[in-house]
C-alpha positions as CSV (number, residue, x, y, z in Angstrom):
1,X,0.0,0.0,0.0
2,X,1.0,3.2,-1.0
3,X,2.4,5.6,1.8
4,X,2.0,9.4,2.2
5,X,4.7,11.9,3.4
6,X,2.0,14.5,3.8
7,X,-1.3,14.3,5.6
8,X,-3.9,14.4,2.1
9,X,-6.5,16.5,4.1
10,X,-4.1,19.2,4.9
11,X,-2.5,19.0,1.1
12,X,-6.4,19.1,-0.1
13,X,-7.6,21.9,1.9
14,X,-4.5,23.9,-0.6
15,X,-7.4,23.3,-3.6
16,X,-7.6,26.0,-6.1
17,X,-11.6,26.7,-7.1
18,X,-11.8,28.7,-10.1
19,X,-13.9,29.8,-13.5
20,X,-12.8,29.4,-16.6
21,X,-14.2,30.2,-19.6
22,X,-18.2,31.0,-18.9
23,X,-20.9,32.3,-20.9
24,X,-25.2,32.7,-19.9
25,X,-25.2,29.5,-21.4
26,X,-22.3,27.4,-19.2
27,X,-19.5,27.9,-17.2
28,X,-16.3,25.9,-16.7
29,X,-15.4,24.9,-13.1
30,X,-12.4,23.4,-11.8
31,X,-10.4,22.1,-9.3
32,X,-7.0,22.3,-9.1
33,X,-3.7,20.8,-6.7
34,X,-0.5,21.0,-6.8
35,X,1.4,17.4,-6.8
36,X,3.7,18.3,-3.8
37,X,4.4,15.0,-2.6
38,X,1.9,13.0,-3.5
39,X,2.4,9.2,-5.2
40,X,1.5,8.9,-8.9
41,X,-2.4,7.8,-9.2
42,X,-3.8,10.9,-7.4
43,X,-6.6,12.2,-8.9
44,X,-9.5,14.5,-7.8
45,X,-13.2,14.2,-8.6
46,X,-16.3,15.5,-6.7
47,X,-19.3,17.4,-7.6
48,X,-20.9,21.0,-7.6
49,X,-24.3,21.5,-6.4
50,X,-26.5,24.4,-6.8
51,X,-26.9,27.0,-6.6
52,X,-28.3,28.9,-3.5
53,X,-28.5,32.9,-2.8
54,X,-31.0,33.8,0.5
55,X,-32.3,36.6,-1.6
56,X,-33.4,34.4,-4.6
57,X,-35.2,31.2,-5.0
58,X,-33.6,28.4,-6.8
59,X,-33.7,25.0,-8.2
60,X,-30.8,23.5,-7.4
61,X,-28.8,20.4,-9.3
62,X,-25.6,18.2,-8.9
63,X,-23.2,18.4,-11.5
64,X,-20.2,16.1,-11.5
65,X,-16.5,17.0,-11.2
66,X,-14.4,14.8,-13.3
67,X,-10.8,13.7,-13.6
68,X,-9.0,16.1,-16.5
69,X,-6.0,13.2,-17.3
70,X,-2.4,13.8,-16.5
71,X,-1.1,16.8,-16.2
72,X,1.3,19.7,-14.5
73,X,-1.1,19.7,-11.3
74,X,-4.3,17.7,-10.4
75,X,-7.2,19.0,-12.3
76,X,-11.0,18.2,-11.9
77,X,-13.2,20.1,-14.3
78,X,-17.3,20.4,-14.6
79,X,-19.4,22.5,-17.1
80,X,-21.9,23.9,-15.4
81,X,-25.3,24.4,-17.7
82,X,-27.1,27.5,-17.5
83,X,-25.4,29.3,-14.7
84,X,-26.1,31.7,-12.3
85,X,-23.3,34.1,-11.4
86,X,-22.3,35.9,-8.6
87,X,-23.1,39.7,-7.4
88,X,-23.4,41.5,-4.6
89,X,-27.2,42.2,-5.3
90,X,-27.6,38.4,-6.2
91,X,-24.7,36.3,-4.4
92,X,-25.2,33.0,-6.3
93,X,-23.3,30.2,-4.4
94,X,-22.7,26.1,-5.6
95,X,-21.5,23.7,-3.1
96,X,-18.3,22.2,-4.3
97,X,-17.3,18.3,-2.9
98,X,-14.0,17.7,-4.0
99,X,-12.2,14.0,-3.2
100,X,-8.6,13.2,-3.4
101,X,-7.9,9.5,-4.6
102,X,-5.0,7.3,-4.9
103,X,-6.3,5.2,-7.6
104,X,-9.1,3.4,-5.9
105,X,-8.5,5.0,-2.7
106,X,-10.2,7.4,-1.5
107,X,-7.7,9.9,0.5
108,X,-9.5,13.1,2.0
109,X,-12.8,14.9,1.0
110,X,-13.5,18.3,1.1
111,X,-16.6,21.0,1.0
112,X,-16.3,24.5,0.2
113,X,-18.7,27.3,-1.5
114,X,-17.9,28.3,-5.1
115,X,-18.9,31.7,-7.0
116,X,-19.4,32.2,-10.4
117,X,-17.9,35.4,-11.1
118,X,-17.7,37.5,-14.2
119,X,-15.5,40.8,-13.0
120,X,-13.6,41.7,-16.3
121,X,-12.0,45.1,-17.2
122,X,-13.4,46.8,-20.6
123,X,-11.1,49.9,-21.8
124,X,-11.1,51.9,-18.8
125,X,-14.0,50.3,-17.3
126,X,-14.9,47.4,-15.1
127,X,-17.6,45.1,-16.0
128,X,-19.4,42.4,-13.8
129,X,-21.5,39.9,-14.6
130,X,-22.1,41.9,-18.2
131,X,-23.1,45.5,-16.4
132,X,-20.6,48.1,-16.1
133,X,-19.7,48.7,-12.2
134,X,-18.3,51.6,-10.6
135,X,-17.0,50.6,-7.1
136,X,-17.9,52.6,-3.9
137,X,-15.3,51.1,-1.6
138,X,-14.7,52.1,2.3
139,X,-11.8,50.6,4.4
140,X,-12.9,48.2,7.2
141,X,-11.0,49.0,10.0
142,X,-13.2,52.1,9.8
143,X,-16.2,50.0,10.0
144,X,-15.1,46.5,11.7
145,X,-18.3,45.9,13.7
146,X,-20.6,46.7,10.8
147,X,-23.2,44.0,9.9
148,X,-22.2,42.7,6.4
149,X,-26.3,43.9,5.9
150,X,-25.0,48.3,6.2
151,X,-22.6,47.3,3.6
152,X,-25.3,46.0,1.0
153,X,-27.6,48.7,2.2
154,X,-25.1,51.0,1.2
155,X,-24.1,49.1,-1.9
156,X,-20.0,49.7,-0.6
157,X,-17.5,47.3,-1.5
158,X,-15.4,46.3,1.7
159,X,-11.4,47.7,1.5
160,X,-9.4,45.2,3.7
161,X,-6.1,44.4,4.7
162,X,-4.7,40.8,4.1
163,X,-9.0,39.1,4.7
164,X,-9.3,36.1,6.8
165,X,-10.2,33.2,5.1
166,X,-13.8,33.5,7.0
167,X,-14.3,37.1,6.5
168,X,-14.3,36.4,2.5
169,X,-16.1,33.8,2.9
170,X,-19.3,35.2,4.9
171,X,-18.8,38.7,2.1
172,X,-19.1,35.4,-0.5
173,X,-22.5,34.3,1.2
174,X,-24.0,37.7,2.0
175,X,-23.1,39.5,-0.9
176,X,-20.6,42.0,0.1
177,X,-17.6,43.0,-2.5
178,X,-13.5,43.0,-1.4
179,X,-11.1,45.3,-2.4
180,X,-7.9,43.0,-1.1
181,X,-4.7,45.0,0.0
182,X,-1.9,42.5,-0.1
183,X,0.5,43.2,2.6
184,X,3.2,41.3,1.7
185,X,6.1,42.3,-1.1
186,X,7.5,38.6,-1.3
187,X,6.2,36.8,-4.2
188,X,6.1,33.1,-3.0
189,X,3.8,34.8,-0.2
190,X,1.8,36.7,-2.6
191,X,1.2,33.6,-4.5
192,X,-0.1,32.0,-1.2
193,X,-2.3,34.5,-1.0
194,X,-3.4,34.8,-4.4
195,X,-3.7,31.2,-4.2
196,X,-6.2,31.1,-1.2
197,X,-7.9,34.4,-1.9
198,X,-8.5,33.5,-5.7
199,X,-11.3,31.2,-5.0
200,X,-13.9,33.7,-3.2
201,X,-15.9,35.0,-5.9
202,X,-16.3,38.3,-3.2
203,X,-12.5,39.0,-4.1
204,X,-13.1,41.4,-7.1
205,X,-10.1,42.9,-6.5
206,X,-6.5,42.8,-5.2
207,X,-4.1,45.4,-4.4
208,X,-0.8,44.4,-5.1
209,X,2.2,47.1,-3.9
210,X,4.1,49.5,-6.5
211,X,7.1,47.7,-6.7
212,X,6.1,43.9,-6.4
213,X,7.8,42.2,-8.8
214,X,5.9,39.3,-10.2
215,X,5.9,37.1,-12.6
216,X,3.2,35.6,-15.3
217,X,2.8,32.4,-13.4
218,X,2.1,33.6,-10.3
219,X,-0.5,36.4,-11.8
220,X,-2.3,33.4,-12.9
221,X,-3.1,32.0,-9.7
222,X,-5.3,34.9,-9.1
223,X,-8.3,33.5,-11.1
224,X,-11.1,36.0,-11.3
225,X,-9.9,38.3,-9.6
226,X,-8.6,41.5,-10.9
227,X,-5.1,42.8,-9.8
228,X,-4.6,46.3,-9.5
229,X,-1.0,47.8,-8.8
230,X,-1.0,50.7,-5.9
231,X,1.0,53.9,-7.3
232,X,1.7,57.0,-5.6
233,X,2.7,60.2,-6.6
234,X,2.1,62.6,-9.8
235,X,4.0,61.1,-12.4
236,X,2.9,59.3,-15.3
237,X,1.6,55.7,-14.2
238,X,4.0,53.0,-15.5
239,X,1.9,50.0,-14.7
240,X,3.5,46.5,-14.3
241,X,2.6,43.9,-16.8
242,X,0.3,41.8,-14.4
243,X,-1.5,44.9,-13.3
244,X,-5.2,45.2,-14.9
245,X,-6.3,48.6,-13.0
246,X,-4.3,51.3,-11.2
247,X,-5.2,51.9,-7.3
248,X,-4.2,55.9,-6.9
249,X,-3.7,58.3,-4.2
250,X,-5.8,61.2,-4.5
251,X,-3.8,64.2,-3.0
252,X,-4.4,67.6,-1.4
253,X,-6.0,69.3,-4.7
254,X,-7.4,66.2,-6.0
255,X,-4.5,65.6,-8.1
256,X,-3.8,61.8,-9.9
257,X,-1.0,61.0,-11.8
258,X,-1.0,62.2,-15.0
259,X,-2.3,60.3,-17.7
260,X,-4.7,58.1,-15.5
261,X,-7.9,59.0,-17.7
262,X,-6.6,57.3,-20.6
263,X,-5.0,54.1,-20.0
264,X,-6.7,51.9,-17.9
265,X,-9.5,51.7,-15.4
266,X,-8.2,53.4,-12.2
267,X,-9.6,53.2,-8.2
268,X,-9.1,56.8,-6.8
269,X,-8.0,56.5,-3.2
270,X,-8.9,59.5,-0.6
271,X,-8.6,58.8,3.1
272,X,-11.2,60.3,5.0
273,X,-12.4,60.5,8.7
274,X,-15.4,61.6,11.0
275,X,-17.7,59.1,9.1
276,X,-20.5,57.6,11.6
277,X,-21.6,55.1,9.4
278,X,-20.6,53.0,6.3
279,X,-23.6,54.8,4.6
280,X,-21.9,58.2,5.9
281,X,-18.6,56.5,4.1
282,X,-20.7,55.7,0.8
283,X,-21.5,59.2,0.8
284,X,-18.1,60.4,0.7
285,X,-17.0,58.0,-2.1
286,X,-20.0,59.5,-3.9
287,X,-18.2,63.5,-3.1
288,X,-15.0,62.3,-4.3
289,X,-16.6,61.1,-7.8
290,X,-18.1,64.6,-8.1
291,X,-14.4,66.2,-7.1
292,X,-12.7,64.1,-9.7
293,X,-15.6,65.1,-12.4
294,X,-13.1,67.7,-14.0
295,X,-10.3,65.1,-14.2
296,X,-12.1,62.0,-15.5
297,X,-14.8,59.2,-15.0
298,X,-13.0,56.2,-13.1
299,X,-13.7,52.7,-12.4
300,X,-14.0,53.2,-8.4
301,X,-14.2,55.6,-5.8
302,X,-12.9,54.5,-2.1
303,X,-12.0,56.5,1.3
Protein backbone atom coordinates (compact mmCIF):
# COMPACT_ATOMS: atom_id res chain seq x y z
CA UNK A 1 0.00 0.00 0.00
CA UNK A 2 1.02 3.22 -1.00
CA UNK A 3 2.43 5.60 1.80
CA UNK A 4 2.04 9.42 2.20
CA UNK A 5 4.67 11.88 3.44
CA UNK A 6 2.05 14.52 3.76
CA UNK A 7 -1.26 14.30 5.55
CA UNK A 8 -3.87 14.42 2.07
CA UNK A 9 -6.46 16.54 4.13
CA UNK A 10 -4.12 19.19 4.86
CA UNK A 11 -2.47 18.95 1.14
CA UNK A 12 -6.39 19.11 -0.12
CA UNK A 13 -7.64 21.91 1.95
CA UNK A 14 -4.46 23.89 -0.62
CA UNK A 15 -7.35 23.35 -3.62
CA UNK A 16 -7.64 25.98 -6.12
CA UNK A 17 -11.59 26.69 -7.13
CA UNK A 18 -11.75 28.73 -10.07
CA UNK A 19 -13.93 29.77 -13.47
CA UNK A 20 -12.80 29.35 -16.55
CA UNK A 21 -14.24 30.24 -19.62
CA UNK A 22 -18.20 31.01 -18.86
CA UNK A 23 -20.86 32.31 -20.92
CA UNK A 24 -25.24 32.70 -19.85
CA UNK A 25 -25.20 29.49 -21.42
CA UNK A 26 -22.32 27.38 -19.21
CA UNK A 27 -19.49 27.89 -17.16
CA UNK A 28 -16.33 25.92 -16.71
CA UNK A 29 -15.41 24.95 -13.14
CA UNK A 30 -12.43 23.36 -11.84
CA UNK A 31 -10.36 22.12 -9.27
CA UNK A 32 -7.01 22.26 -9.11
CA UNK A 33 -3.68 20.83 -6.68
CA UNK A 34 -0.49 20.98 -6.83
CA UNK A 35 1.38 17.39 -6.78
CA UNK A 36 3.74 18.26 -3.85
CA UNK A 37 4.43 15.01 -2.61
CA UNK A 38 1.90 12.95 -3.48
CA UNK A 39 2.44 9.24 -5.23
CA UNK A 40 1.54 8.93 -8.89
CA UNK A 41 -2.41 7.76 -9.19
CA UNK A 42 -3.78 10.88 -7.39
CA UNK A 43 -6.63 12.20 -8.85
CA UNK A 44 -9.52 14.50 -7.77
CA UNK A 45 -13.20 14.18 -8.62
CA UNK A 46 -16.34 15.53 -6.71
CA UNK A 47 -19.26 17.44 -7.59
CA UNK A 48 -20.89 21.00 -7.59
CA UNK A 49 -24.31 21.50 -6.41
CA UNK A 50 -26.49 24.38 -6.79
CA UNK A 51 -26.88 27.03 -6.56
CA UNK A 52 -28.25 28.94 -3.54
CA UNK A 53 -28.54 32.91 -2.81
CA UNK A 54 -30.96 33.77 0.46
CA UNK A 55 -32.34 36.61 -1.65
CA UNK A 56 -33.42 34.37 -4.64
CA UNK A 57 -35.24 31.19 -5.01
CA UNK A 58 -33.58 28.39 -6.76
CA UNK A 59 -33.69 25.02 -8.16
CA UNK A 60 -30.84 23.48 -7.37
CA UNK A 61 -28.80 20.40 -9.30
CA UNK A 62 -25.61 18.19 -8.94
CA UNK A 63 -23.23 18.44 -11.53
CA UNK A 64 -20.18 16.11 -11.51
CA UNK A 65 -16.46 16.97 -11.22
CA UNK A 66 -14.40 14.83 -13.30
CA UNK A 67 -10.75 13.72 -13.63
CA UNK A 68 -9.02 16.07 -16.54
CA UNK A 69 -6.04 13.24 -17.33
CA UNK A 70 -2.42 13.82 -16.50
CA UNK A 71 -1.05 16.83 -16.21
CA UNK A 72 1.29 19.75 -14.47
CA UNK A 73 -1.10 19.71 -11.34
CA UNK A 74 -4.32 17.66 -10.38
CA UNK A 75 -7.22 18.99 -12.26
CA UNK A 76 -11.04 18.18 -11.88
CA UNK A 77 -13.15 20.12 -14.26
CA UNK A 78 -17.31 20.36 -14.64
CA UNK A 79 -19.39 22.47 -17.06
CA UNK A 80 -21.87 23.91 -15.43
CA UNK A 81 -25.33 24.37 -17.74
CA UNK A 82 -27.12 27.49 -17.51
CA UNK A 83 -25.44 29.28 -14.66
CA UNK A 84 -26.11 31.71 -12.30
CA UNK A 85 -23.33 34.15 -11.36
CA UNK A 86 -22.32 35.87 -8.60
CA UNK A 87 -23.09 39.66 -7.42
CA UNK A 88 -23.36 41.53 -4.60
CA UNK A 89 -27.25 42.18 -5.34
CA UNK A 90 -27.57 38.41 -6.24
CA UNK A 91 -24.66 36.32 -4.35
CA UNK A 92 -25.16 33.00 -6.31
CA UNK A 93 -23.33 30.18 -4.44
CA UNK A 94 -22.73 26.10 -5.58
CA UNK A 95 -21.55 23.75 -3.14
CA UNK A 96 -18.33 22.20 -4.26
CA UNK A 97 -17.25 18.27 -2.88
CA UNK A 98 -13.97 17.70 -4.04
CA UNK A 99 -12.17 14.02 -3.17
CA UNK A 100 -8.57 13.25 -3.37
CA UNK A 101 -7.93 9.53 -4.57
CA UNK A 102 -4.98 7.27 -4.90
CA UNK A 103 -6.28 5.23 -7.58
CA UNK A 104 -9.14 3.36 -5.91
CA UNK A 105 -8.48 5.01 -2.70
CA UNK A 106 -10.24 7.45 -1.48
CA UNK A 107 -7.72 9.92 0.46
CA UNK A 108 -9.51 13.09 2.05
CA UNK A 109 -12.78 14.89 1.01
CA UNK A 110 -13.51 18.31 1.06
CA UNK A 111 -16.59 21.03 0.99
CA UNK A 112 -16.31 24.51 0.18
CA UNK A 113 -18.73 27.29 -1.55
CA UNK A 114 -17.94 28.35 -5.14
CA UNK A 115 -18.92 31.68 -6.97
CA UNK A 116 -19.35 32.17 -10.42
CA UNK A 117 -17.87 35.37 -11.08
CA UNK A 118 -17.67 37.54 -14.20
CA UNK A 119 -15.55 40.78 -13.05
CA UNK A 120 -13.56 41.68 -16.25
CA UNK A 121 -11.97 45.11 -17.24
CA UNK A 122 -13.41 46.81 -20.56
CA UNK A 123 -11.08 49.86 -21.79
CA UNK A 124 -11.06 51.93 -18.76
CA UNK A 125 -13.99 50.32 -17.35
CA UNK A 126 -14.92 47.44 -15.14
CA UNK A 127 -17.61 45.06 -15.96
CA UNK A 128 -19.43 42.44 -13.75
CA UNK A 129 -21.50 39.92 -14.64
CA UNK A 130 -22.06 41.87 -18.22
CA UNK A 131 -23.13 45.55 -16.43
CA UNK A 132 -20.57 48.06 -16.11
CA UNK A 133 -19.71 48.70 -12.22
CA UNK A 134 -18.29 51.59 -10.57
CA UNK A 135 -16.96 50.61 -7.12
CA UNK A 136 -17.92 52.64 -3.93
CA UNK A 137 -15.29 51.15 -1.57
CA UNK A 138 -14.75 52.07 2.30
CA UNK A 139 -11.77 50.65 4.40
CA UNK A 140 -12.86 48.18 7.22
CA UNK A 141 -11.03 48.98 9.96
CA UNK A 142 -13.17 52.13 9.84
CA UNK A 143 -16.20 50.04 10.02
CA UNK A 144 -15.09 46.50 11.66
CA UNK A 145 -18.34 45.91 13.69
CA UNK A 146 -20.62 46.71 10.83
CA UNK A 147 -23.21 43.96 9.94
CA UNK A 148 -22.22 42.73 6.36
CA UNK A 149 -26.27 43.89 5.95
CA UNK A 150 -24.95 48.33 6.24
CA UNK A 151 -22.56 47.29 3.61
CA UNK A 152 -25.28 46.01 1.02
CA UNK A 153 -27.56 48.75 2.16
CA UNK A 154 -25.08 51.05 1.17
CA UNK A 155 -24.15 49.09 -1.90
CA UNK A 156 -19.95 49.70 -0.60
CA UNK A 157 -17.45 47.27 -1.55
CA UNK A 158 -15.36 46.29 1.71
CA UNK A 159 -11.38 47.73 1.48
CA UNK A 160 -9.35 45.22 3.74
CA UNK A 161 -6.10 44.45 4.69
CA UNK A 162 -4.68 40.80 4.10
CA UNK A 163 -9.04 39.08 4.72
CA UNK A 164 -9.30 36.14 6.80
CA UNK A 165 -10.15 33.21 5.09
CA UNK A 166 -13.76 33.51 7.02
CA UNK A 167 -14.30 37.06 6.52
CA UNK A 168 -14.32 36.45 2.47
CA UNK A 169 -16.09 33.75 2.93
CA UNK A 170 -19.31 35.24 4.91
CA UNK A 171 -18.79 38.67 2.06
CA UNK A 172 -19.08 35.41 -0.48
CA UNK A 173 -22.54 34.32 1.17
CA UNK A 174 -23.96 37.66 1.97
CA UNK A 175 -23.07 39.53 -0.94
CA UNK A 176 -20.60 42.04 0.14
CA UNK A 177 -17.65 43.01 -2.47
CA UNK A 178 -13.52 43.04 -1.40
CA UNK A 179 -11.12 45.29 -2.36
CA UNK A 180 -7.92 43.03 -1.10
CA UNK A 181 -4.68 45.03 -0.01
CA UNK A 182 -1.86 42.55 -0.14
CA UNK A 183 0.50 43.23 2.59
CA UNK A 184 3.18 41.26 1.68
CA UNK A 185 6.07 42.30 -1.14
CA UNK A 186 7.53 38.63 -1.28
CA UNK A 187 6.18 36.84 -4.19
CA UNK A 188 6.09 33.14 -3.00
CA UNK A 189 3.78 34.80 -0.21
CA UNK A 190 1.78 36.68 -2.57
CA UNK A 191 1.24 33.64 -4.52
CA UNK A 192 -0.06 31.95 -1.18
CA UNK A 193 -2.35 34.52 -0.99
CA UNK A 194 -3.38 34.84 -4.42
CA UNK A 195 -3.73 31.25 -4.24
CA UNK A 196 -6.19 31.08 -1.23
CA UNK A 197 -7.88 34.45 -1.86
CA UNK A 198 -8.52 33.54 -5.68
CA UNK A 199 -11.25 31.15 -5.04
CA UNK A 200 -13.95 33.71 -3.17
CA UNK A 201 -15.87 35.00 -5.89
CA UNK A 202 -16.29 38.34 -3.15
CA UNK A 203 -12.51 39.00 -4.06
CA UNK A 204 -13.06 41.36 -7.07
CA UNK A 205 -10.14 42.94 -6.52
CA UNK A 206 -6.52 42.79 -5.17
CA UNK A 207 -4.06 45.41 -4.36
CA UNK A 208 -0.79 44.44 -5.08
CA UNK A 209 2.23 47.10 -3.93
CA UNK A 210 4.05 49.51 -6.47
CA UNK A 211 7.08 47.67 -6.68
CA UNK A 212 6.10 43.91 -6.40
CA UNK A 213 7.85 42.24 -8.84
CA UNK A 214 5.86 39.27 -10.15
CA UNK A 215 5.91 37.12 -12.59
CA UNK A 216 3.25 35.56 -15.30
CA UNK A 217 2.76 32.43 -13.43
CA UNK A 218 2.08 33.64 -10.32
CA UNK A 219 -0.55 36.39 -11.84
CA UNK A 220 -2.30 33.43 -12.92
CA UNK A 221 -3.08 32.00 -9.65
CA UNK A 222 -5.31 34.90 -9.11
CA UNK A 223 -8.29 33.54 -11.11
CA UNK A 224 -11.05 36.02 -11.35
CA UNK A 225 -9.94 38.32 -9.62
CA UNK A 226 -8.56 41.52 -10.94
CA UNK A 227 -5.13 42.77 -9.81
CA UNK A 228 -4.56 46.33 -9.53
CA UNK A 229 -0.99 47.82 -8.76
CA UNK A 230 -0.95 50.72 -5.95
CA UNK A 231 0.99 53.91 -7.35
CA UNK A 232 1.69 56.98 -5.59
CA UNK A 233 2.72 60.19 -6.56
CA UNK A 234 2.05 62.56 -9.75
CA UNK A 235 3.98 61.09 -12.45
CA UNK A 236 2.87 59.32 -15.32
CA UNK A 237 1.61 55.68 -14.20
CA UNK A 238 4.02 53.02 -15.50
CA UNK A 239 1.89 49.98 -14.69
CA UNK A 240 3.53 46.45 -14.26
CA UNK A 241 2.56 43.95 -16.83
CA UNK A 242 0.30 41.75 -14.43
CA UNK A 243 -1.54 44.92 -13.34
CA UNK A 244 -5.20 45.23 -14.87
CA UNK A 245 -6.29 48.59 -12.97
CA UNK A 246 -4.26 51.28 -11.15
CA UNK A 247 -5.15 51.93 -7.34
CA UNK A 248 -4.25 55.87 -6.93
CA UNK A 249 -3.72 58.29 -4.18
CA UNK A 250 -5.76 61.23 -4.49
CA UNK A 251 -3.81 64.19 -3.04
CA UNK A 252 -4.40 67.65 -1.38
CA UNK A 253 -6.00 69.30 -4.71
CA UNK A 254 -7.44 66.20 -5.96
CA UNK A 255 -4.54 65.64 -8.08
CA UNK A 256 -3.81 61.80 -9.90
CA UNK A 257 -0.95 60.97 -11.79
CA UNK A 258 -1.05 62.18 -14.96
CA UNK A 259 -2.30 60.26 -17.74
CA UNK A 260 -4.74 58.09 -15.51
CA UNK A 261 -7.87 59.04 -17.68
CA UNK A 262 -6.62 57.34 -20.56
CA UNK A 263 -4.98 54.07 -20.00
CA UNK A 264 -6.69 51.87 -17.92
CA UNK A 265 -9.52 51.73 -15.38
CA UNK A 266 -8.21 53.43 -12.17
CA UNK A 267 -9.59 53.17 -8.23
CA UNK A 268 -9.12 56.79 -6.80
CA UNK A 269 -7.99 56.45 -3.23
CA UNK A 270 -8.88 59.55 -0.56
CA UNK A 271 -8.57 58.84 3.13
CA UNK A 272 -11.23 60.29 5.01
CA UNK A 273 -12.41 60.53 8.69
CA UNK A 274 -15.35 61.56 11.02
CA UNK A 275 -17.67 59.11 9.05
CA UNK A 276 -20.49 57.62 11.57
CA UNK A 277 -21.62 55.14 9.37
CA UNK A 278 -20.59 52.97 6.27
CA UNK A 279 -23.58 54.83 4.59
CA UNK A 280 -21.91 58.25 5.87
CA UNK A 281 -18.56 56.52 4.07
CA UNK A 282 -20.66 55.71 0.78
CA UNK A 283 -21.48 59.16 0.80
CA UNK A 284 -18.12 60.42 0.71
CA UNK A 285 -16.98 57.96 -2.08
CA UNK A 286 -19.97 59.46 -3.95
CA UNK A 287 -18.24 63.48 -3.15
CA UNK A 288 -14.96 62.34 -4.26
CA UNK A 289 -16.61 61.07 -7.78
CA UNK A 290 -18.06 64.64 -8.06
CA UNK A 291 -14.36 66.17 -7.12
CA UNK A 292 -12.67 64.15 -9.69
CA UNK A 293 -15.61 65.09 -12.39
CA UNK A 294 -13.10 67.69 -13.98
CA UNK A 295 -10.27 65.13 -14.24
CA UNK A 296 -12.14 62.02 -15.47
CA UNK A 297 -14.76 59.17 -14.99
CA UNK A 298 -13.05 56.18 -13.08
CA UNK A 299 -13.68 52.71 -12.40
CA UNK A 300 -13.98 53.19 -8.39
CA UNK A 301 -14.15 55.59 -5.76
CA UNK A 302 -12.92 54.52 -2.05
CA UNK A 303 -12.04 56.51 1.29
Amino acid sequence: MTTLDTDPSAMLARVRLFVGAATDVEAHVYAQLEHGSLPEGCTLSGSLYGPSCPYARTLPARIALKDAGPGKTLLARCIVPDPCFWSPALPYLYQATVTLRCGERELATIERPVGLQRFCVSGTNLRLDGRRSVIRGVCREVFDDCPHEQWREASAAMVVDDPEESLCEQCSRDGVLLVAVISTLKPEAIARELARLGSWPAVGVTVLGGNVQIDGEIALLAGNMLLAQRLKGLGPIQLAPWAKLAFCDVDTQNRLPSGVEHNVPVLAFRAAGGMATVADARAACDQLQRDLAPVGDFAGYLV
